[in-house]
The first five atom37 places (N, CA, C, CB, O) and aatype in JSON, in Angstrom:
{
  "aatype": [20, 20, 20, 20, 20, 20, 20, 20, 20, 20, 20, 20, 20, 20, 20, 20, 20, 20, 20, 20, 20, 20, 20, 20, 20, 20, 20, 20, 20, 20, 20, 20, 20, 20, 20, 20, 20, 20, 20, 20, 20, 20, 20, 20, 20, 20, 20, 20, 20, 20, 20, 20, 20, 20, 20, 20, 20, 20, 20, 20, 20, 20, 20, 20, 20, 20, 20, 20, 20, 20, 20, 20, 20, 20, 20, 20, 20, 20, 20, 20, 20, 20, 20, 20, 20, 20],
  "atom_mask": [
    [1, 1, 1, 1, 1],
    [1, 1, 1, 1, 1],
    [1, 1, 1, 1, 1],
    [1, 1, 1, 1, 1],
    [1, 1, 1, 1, 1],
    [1, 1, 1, 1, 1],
    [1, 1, 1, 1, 1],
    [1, 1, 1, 1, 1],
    [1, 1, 1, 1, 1],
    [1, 1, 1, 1, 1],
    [1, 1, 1, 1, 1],
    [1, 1, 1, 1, 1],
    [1, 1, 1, 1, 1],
    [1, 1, 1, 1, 1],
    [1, 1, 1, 1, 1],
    [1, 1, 1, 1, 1],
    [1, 1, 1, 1, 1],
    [1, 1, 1, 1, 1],
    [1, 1, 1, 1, 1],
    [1, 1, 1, 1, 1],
    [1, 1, 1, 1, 1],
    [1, 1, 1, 1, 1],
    [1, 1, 1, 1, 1],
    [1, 1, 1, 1, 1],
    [1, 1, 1, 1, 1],
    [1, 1, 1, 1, 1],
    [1, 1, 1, 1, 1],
    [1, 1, 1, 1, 1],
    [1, 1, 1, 1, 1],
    [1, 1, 1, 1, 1],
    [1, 1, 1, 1, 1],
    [1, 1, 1, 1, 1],
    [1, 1, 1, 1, 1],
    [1, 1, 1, 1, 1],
    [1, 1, 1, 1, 1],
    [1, 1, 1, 1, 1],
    [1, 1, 1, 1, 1],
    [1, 1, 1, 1, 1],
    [1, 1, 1, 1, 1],
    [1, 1, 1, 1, 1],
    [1, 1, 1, 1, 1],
    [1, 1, 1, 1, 1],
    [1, 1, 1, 1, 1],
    [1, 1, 1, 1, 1],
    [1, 1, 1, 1, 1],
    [1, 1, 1, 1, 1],
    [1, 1, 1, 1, 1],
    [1, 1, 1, 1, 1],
    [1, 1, 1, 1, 1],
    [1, 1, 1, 1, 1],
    [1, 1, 1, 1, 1],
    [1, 1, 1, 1, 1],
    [1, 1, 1, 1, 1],
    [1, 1, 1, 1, 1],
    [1, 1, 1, 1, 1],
    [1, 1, 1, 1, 1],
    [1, 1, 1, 1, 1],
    [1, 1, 1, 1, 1],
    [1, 1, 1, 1, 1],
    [1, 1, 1, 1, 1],
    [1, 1, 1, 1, 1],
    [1, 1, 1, 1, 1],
    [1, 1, 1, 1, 1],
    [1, 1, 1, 1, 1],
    [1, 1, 1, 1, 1],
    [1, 1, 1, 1, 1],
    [1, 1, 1, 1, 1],
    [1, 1, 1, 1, 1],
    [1, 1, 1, 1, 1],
    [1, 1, 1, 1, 1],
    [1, 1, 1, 1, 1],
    [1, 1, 1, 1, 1],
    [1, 1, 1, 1, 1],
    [1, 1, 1, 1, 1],
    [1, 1, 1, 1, 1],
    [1, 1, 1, 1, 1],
    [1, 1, 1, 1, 1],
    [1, 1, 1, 1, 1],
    [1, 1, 1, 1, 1],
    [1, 1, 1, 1, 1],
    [1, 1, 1, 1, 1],
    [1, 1, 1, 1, 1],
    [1, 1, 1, 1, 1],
    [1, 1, 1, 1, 1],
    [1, 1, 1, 1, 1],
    [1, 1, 1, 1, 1]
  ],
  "atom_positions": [
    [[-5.94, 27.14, 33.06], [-6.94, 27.39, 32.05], [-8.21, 26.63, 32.35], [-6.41, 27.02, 30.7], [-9.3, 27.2, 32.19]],
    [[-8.13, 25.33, 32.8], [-9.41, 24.42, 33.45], [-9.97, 25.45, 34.52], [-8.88, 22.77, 34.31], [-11.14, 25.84, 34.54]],
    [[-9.43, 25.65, 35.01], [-10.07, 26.7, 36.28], [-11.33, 27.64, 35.45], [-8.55, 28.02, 37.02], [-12.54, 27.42, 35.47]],
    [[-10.64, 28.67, 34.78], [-10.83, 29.55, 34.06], [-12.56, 28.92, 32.94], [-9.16, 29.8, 33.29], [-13.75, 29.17, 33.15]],
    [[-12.29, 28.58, 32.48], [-13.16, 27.79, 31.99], [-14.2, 26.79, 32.15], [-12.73, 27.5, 31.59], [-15.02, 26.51, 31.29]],
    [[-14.08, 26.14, 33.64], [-14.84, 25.86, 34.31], [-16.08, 26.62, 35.05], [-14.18, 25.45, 34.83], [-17.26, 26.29, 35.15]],
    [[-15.3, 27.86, 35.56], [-15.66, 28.87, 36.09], [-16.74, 29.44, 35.6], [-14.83, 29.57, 36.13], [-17.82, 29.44, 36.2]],
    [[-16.48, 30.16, 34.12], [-17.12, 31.5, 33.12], [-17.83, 30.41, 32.4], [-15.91, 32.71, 31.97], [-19.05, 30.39, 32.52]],
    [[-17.28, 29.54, 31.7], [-18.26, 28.94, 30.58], [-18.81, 27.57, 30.63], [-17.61, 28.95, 29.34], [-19.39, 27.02, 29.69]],
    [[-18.56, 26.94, 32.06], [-19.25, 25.82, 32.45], [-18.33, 24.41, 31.28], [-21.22, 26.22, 32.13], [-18.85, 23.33, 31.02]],
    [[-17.34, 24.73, 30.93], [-16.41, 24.0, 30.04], [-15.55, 23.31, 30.48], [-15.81, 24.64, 29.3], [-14.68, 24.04, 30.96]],
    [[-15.17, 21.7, 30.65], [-13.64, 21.51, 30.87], [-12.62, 21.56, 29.99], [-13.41, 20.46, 31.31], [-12.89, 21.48, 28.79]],
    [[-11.37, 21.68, 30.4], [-9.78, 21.34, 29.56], [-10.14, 20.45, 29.47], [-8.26, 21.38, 30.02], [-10.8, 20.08, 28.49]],
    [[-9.89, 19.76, 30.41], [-9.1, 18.27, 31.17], [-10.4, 17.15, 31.39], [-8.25, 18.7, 33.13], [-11.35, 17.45, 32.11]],
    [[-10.35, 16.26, 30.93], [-11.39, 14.92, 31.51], [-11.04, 15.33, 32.55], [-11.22, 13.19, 31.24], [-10.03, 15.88, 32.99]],
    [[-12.86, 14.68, 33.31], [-12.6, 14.16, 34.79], [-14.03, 14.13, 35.34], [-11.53, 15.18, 35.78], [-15.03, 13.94, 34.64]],
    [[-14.02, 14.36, 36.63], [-15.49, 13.87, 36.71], [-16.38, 15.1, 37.0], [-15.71, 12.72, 37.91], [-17.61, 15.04, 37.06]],
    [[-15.61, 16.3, 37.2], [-16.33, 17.21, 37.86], [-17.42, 17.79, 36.61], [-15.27, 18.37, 38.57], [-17.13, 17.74, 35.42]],
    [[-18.71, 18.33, 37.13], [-19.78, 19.02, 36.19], [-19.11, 19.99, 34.91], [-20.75, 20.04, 37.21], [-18.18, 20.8, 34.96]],
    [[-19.79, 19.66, 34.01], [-19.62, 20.76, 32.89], [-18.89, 19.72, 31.75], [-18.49, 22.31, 33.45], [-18.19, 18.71, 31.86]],
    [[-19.46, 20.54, 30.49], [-18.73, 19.31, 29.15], [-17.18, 20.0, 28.75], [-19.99, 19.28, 27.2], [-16.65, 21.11, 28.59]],
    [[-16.85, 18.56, 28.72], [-15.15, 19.02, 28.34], [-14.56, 19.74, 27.07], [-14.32, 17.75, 28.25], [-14.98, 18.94, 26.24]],
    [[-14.17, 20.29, 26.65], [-13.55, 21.3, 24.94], [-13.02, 20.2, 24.66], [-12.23, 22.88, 24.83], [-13.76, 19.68, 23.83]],
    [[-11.8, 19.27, 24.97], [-11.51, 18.54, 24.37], [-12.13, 16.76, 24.98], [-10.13, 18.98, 24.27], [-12.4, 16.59, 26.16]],
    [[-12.25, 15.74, 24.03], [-12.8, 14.38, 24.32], [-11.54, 13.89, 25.4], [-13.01, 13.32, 22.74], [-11.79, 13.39, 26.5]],
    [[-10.35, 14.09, 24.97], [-8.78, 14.0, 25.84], [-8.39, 14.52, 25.61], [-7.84, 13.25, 25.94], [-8.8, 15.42, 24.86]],
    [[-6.76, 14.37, 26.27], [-5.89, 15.86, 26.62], [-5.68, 16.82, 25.36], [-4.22, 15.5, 27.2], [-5.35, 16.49, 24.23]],
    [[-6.0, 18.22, 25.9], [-5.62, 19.02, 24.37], [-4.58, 18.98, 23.87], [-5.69, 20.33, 24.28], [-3.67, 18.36, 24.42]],
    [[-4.32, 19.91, 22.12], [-3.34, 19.81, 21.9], [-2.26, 20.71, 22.3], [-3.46, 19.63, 20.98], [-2.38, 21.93, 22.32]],
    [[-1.19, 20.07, 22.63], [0.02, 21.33, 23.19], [0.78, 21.67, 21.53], [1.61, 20.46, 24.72], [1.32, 20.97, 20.67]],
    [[0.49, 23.05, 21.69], [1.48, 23.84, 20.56], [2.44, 23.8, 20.47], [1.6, 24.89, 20.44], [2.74, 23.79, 19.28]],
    [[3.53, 23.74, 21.33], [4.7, 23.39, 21.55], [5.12, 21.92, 21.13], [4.86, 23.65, 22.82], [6.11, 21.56, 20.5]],
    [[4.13, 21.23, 21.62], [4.65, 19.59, 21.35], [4.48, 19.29, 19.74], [3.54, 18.3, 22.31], [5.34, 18.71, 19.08]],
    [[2.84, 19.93, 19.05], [2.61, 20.15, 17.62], [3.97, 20.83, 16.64], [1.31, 21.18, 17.61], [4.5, 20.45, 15.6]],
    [[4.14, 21.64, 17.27], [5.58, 22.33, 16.93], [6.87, 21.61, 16.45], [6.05, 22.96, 18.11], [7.61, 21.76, 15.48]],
    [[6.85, 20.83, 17.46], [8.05, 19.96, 17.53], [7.99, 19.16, 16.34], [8.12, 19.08, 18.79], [8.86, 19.27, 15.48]],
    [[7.11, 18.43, 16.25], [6.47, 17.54, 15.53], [6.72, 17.59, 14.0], [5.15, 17.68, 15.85], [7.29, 16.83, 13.22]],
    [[6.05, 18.86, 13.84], [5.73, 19.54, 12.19], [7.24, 19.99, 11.94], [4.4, 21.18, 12.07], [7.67, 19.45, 10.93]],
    [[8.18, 20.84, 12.57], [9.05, 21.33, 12.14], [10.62, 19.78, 12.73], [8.91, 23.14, 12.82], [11.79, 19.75, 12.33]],
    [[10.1, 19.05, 13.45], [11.24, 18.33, 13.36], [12.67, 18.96, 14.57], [11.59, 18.46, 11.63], [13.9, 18.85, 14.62]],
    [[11.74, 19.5, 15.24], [12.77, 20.46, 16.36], [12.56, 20.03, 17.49], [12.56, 22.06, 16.52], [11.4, 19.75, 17.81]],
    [[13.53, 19.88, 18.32], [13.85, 19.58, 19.88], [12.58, 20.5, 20.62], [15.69, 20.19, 20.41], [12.31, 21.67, 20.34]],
    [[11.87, 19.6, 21.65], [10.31, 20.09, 22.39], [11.06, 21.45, 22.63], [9.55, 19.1, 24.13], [10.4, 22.41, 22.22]],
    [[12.44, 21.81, 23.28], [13.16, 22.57, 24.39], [13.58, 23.89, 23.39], [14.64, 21.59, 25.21], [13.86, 25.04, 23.75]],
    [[13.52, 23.23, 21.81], [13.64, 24.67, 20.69], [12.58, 25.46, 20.47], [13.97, 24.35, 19.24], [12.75, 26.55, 19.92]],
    [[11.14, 24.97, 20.91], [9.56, 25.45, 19.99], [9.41, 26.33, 21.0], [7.99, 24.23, 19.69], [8.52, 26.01, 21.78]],
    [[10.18, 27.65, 21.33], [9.32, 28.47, 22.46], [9.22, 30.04, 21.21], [10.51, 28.78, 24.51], [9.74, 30.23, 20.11]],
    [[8.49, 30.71, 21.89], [7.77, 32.05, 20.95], [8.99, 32.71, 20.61], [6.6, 33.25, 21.82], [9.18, 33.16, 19.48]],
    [[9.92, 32.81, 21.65], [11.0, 33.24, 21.01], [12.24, 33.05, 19.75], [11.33, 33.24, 21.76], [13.15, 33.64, 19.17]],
    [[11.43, 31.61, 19.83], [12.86, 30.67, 18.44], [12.24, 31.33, 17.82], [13.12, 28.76, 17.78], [12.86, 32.4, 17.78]],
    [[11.16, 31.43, 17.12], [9.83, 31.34, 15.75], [10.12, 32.42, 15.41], [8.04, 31.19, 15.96], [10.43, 33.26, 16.25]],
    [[10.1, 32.77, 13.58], [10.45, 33.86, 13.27], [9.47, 34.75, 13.67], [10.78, 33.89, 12.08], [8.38, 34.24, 13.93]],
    [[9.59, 36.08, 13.79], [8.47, 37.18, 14.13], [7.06, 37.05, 12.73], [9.48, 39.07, 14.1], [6.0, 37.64, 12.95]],
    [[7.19, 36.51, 11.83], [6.18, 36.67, 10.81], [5.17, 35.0, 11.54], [7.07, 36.63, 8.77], [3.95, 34.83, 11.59]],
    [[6.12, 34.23, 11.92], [5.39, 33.16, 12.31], [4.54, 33.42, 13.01], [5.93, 32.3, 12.8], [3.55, 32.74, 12.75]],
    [[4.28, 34.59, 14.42], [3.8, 34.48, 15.19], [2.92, 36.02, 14.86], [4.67, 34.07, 16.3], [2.47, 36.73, 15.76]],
    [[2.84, 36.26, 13.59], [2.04, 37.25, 13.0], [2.2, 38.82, 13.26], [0.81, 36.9, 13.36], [1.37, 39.72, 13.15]],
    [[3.94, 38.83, 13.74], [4.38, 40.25, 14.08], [3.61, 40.31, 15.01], [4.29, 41.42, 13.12], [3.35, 41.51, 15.12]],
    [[2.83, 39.52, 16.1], [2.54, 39.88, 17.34], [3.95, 39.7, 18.84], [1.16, 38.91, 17.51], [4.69, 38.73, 19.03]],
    [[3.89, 40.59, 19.38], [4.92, 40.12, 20.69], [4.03, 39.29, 21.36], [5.54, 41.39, 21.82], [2.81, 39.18, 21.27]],
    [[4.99, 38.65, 22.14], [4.58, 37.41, 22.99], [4.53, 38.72, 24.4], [6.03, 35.68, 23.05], [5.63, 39.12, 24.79]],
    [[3.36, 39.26, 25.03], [3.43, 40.18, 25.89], [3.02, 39.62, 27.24], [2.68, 41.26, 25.45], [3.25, 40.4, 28.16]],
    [[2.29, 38.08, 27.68], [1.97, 37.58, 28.4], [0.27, 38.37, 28.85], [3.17, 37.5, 29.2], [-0.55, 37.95, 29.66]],
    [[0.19, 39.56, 28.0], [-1.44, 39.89, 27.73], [-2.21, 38.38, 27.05], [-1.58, 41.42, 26.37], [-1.65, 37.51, 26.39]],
    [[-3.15, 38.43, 27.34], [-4.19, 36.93, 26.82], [-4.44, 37.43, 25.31], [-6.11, 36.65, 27.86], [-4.24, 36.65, 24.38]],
    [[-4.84, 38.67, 25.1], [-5.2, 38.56, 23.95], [-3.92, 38.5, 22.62], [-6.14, 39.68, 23.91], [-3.85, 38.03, 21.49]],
    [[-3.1, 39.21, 23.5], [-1.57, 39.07, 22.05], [-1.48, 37.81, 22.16], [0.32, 39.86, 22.28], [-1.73, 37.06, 21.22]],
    [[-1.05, 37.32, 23.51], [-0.46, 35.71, 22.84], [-1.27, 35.14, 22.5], [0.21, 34.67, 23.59], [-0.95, 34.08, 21.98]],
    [[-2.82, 35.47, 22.58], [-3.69, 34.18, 21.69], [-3.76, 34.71, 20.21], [-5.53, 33.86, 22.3], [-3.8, 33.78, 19.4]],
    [[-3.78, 35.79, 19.72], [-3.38, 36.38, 18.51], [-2.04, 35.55, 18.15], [-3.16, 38.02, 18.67], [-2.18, 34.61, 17.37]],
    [[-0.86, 35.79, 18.62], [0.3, 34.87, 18.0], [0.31, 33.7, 17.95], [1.35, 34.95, 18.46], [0.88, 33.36, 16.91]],
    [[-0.24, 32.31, 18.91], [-0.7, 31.74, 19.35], [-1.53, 30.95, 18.03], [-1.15, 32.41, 20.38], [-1.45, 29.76, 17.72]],
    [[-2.35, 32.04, 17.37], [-3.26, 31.46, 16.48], [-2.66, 31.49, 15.15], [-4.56, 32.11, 16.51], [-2.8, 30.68, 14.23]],
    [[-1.82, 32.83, 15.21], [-1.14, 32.89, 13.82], [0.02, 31.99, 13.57], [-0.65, 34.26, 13.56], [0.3, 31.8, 12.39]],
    [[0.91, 31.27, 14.65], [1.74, 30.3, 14.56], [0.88, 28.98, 14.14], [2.51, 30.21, 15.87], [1.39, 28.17, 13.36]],
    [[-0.22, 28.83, 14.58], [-1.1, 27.58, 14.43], [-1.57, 27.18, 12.94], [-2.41, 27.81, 15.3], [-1.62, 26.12, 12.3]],
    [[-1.75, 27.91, 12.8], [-1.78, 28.04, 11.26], [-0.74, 28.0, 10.18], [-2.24, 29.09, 11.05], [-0.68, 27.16, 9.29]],
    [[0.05, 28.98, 10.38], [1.93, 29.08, 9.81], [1.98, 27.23, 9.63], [3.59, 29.97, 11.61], [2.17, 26.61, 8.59]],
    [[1.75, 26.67, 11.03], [2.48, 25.24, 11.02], [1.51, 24.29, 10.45], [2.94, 24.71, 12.54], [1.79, 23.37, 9.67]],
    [[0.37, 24.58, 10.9], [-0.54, 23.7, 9.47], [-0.69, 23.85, 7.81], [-1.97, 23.87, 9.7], [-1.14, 23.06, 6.99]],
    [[-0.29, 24.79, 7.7], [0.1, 25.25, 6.68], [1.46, 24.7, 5.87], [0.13, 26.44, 7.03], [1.71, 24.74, 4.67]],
    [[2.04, 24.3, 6.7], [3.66, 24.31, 6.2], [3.89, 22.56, 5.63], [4.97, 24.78, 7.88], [3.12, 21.67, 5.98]],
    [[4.72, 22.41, 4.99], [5.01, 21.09, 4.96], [5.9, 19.78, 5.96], [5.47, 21.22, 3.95], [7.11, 19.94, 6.06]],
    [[5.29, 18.61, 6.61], [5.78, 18.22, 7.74], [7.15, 17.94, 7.2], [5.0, 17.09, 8.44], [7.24, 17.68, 6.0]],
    [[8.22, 17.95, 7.93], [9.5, 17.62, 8.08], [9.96, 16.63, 7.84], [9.84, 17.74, 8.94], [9.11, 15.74, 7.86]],
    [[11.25, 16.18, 7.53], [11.39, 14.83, 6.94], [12.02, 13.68, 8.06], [12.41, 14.98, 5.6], [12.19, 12.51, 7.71]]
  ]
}
């Protein structure tokens, strides 16, 4: 994704030294690891497939950019939304 973004929008992921301003100040956040977190589930349980289909906004996980950033966004929300785990 640093690649990608480096490339088209002159943006980094990742600190470091090369030209262009970074999206995040440090490392972004991983959804998966957020996941874990909020719901209280093993890193190795939070994949698109555990999550109920409404979580991920009745989108399939199709490895197209735009569905999974559609599900992607609608899980992101679902889990900010939700109450953290005990």
């Amino acid at each position: 994704m640093d690649f990608y973004l480096r490339k088209f929008a002159n943006i980094r992921f990742f600190k470091g030294s090369a030209i262009g301003e970074r999206l995040f100040y440090t490392g972004g956040m991983c959804l998966q690891s957020f996941a874990a977190g909020k719901l209280g589930w093993s890193l190795w349980d939070c994949r698109t497939d555990q999550f109920p289909s409404e979580w991920m906004g009745h989108v399939p996980h199709t490895h197209c950019a735009i569905d999974d950033a559609r599900g992607s966004a609608h899980l992101l929300m679902t889990l900010l939304n939700m109450p953290t785990a005990n």
